[in-house]
C-alpha positions in Angstrom: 0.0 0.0 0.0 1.2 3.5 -1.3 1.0 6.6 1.1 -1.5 8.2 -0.9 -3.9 10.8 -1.1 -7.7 10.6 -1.7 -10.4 12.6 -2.8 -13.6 10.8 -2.7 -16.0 11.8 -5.7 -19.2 11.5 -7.8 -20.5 7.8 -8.5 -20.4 7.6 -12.1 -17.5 10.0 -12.1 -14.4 9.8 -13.1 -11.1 7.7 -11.0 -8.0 10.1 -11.9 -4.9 8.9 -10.6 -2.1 11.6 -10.5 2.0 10.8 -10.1 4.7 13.3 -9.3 7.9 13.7 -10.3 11.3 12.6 -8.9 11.3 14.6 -5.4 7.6 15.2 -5.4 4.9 13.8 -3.3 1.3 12.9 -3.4 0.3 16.4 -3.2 2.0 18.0 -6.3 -0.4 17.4 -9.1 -3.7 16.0 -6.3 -5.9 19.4 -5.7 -4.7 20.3 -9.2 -6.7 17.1 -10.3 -9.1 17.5 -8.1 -10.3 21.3 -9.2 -10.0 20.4 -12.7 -12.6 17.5 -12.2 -14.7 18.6 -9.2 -16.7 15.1 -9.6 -14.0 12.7 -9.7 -12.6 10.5 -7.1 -8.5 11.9 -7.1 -5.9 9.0 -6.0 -2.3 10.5 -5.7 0.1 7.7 -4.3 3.7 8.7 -3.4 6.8 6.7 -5.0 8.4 4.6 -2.4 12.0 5.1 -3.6 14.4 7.5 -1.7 16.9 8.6 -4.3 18.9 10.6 -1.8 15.7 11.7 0.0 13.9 12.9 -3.2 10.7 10.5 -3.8 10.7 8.2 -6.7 8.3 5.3 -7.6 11.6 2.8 -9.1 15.2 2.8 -8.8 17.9 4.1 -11.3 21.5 3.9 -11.4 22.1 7.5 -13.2 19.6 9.8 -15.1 18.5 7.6 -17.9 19.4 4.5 -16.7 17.0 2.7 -14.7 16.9 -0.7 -12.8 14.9 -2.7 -15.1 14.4 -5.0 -12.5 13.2 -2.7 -9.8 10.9 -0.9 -12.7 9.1 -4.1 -13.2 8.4 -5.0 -9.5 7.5 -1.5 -8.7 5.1 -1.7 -11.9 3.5 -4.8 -11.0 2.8 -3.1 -7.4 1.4 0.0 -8.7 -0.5 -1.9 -11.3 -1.9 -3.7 -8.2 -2.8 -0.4 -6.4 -4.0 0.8 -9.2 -6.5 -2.4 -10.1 -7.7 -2.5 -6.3 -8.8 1.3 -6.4 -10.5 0.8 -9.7 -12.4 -2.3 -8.6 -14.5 -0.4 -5.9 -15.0 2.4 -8.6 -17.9 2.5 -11.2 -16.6 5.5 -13.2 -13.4 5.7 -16.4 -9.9 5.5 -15.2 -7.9 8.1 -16.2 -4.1 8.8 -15.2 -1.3 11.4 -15.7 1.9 11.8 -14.6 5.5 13.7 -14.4 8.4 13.0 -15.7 9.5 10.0 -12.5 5.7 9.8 -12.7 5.1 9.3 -16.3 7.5 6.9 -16.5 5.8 4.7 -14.1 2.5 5.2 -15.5 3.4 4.0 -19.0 5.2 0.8 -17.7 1.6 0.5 -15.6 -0.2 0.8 -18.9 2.5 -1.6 -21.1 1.8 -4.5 -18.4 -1.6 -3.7 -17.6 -3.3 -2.2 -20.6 -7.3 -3.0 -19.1 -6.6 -0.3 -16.2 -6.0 3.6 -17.8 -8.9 4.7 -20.3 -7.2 7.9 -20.7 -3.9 9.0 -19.6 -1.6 11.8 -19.7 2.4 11.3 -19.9 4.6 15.0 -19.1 7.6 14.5 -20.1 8.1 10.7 -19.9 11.1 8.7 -21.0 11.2 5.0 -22.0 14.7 4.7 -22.7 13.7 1.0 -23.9 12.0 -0.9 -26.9 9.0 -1.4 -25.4 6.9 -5.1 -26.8 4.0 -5.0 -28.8 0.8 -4.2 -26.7 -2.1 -4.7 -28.6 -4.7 -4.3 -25.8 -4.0 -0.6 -25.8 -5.6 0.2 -28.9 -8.0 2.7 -28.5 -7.0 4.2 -25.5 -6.6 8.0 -25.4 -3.2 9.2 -24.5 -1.7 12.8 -24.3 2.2 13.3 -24.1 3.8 16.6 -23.2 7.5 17.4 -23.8 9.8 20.1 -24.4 12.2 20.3 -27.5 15.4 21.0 -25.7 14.8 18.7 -22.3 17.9 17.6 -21.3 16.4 14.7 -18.9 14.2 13.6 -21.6 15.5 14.0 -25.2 13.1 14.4 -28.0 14.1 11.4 -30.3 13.2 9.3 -27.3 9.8 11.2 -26.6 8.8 10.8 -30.4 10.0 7.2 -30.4 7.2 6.7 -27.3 4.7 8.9 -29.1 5.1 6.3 -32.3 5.2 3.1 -30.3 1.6 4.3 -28.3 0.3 5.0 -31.9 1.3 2.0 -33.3 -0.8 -0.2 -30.9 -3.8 1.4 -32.1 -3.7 4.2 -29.0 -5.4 7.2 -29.6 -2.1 9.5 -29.6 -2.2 13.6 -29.3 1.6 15.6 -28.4 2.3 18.9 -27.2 5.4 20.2 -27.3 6.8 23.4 -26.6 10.2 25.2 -26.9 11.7 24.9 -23.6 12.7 22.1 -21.1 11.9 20.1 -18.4 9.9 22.5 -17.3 6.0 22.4 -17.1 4.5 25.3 -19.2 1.0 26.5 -19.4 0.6 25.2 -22.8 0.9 21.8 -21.2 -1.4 22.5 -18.2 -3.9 23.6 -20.7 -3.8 20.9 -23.0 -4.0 18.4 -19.7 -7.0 20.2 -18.9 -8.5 19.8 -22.2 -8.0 16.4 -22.2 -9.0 15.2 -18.7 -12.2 17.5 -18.7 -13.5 16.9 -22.0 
């Protein structure tokens, strides 16, 4: 079980599951969530992972270079979170996350395609050939990046954007100038996309 926090919502309405970034916590993206969607139910676990005491939800061994093996037992936990919360909830799923917490919601969504209707991925980077995952074709997915981020380089971002598209996802980017950075062009479009 994740320290997490919980908004408790509409029946009917929507389950939105937010994730920070590395060094965030369950309260960076949860009352954002929650004013954007006044009806939904708001789940915002923290990672588990102290990267010298900045919160992350797996393990790496320097930027870019993850544990694989600690991504896919973290995965499979989340996943597990993720499926028990959604079991006792009648509404869509959706998801988005921050860089650390994009990341773990795109491996969620490559093992466990059934659980994220619609999900949003800020800067995310899958520095990995991900396999084919047919199940997610038609779900709706938003990615958000920035053209000169140095933690998350565009080829890779594009690569991502392809591979979602190529299992029959529903695909829509935003990109903007800058880096790493969150910009309002990407808060906006996130709002569009959740909301509507």
């Amino acid at each position: 079980m994740y320290v997490h926090a919980k908004r408790e919502g509409k029946t009917g309405a929507p389950l939105v599951f937010t994730f920070h970034g590395t060094g965030g916590s369950e309260t960076q993206f949860h009352s954002f969530a929650a004013n954007l969607l006044p009806d939904a139910t708001v789940i915002s676990p923290r990672g588990d992972v102290s990267e010298m005491g900045a919160a992350r939800f797996f393990r790496r061994t320097g930027e870019g270079v993850y544990d694989m093996a600690d991504l896919g037992q973290r995965t499979a936990a989340m996943a597990g979170f993720m499926a028990e919360a959604a079991a006792q909830h009648d509404g869509p799923v959706y998801a988005f996350g921050y860089s650390n917490g994009a990341n773990i919601l795109a491996s969620v969504m490559m093992q466990r395609p059934d659980l994220v209707g619609r999900a949003a991925l800020l800067h995310p980077l899958i520095p990995w050939s991900p396999e084919p995952v047919a199940e997610l074709a038609g779900t709706q997915v938003l990615i958000t990046a920035g053209e000169r981020d140095p933690i998350c380089p565009a080829p890779l971002t594009r690569q991502l954007s392809a591979w979602f598209d190529e299992q029959g996802a529903e695909v829509d980017m935003v990109w903007h100038p800058g880096g790493h950075e969150i910009t309002q062009a990407e808060v906006d479009a996130l709002s569009t996309f959740l909301a509507h």
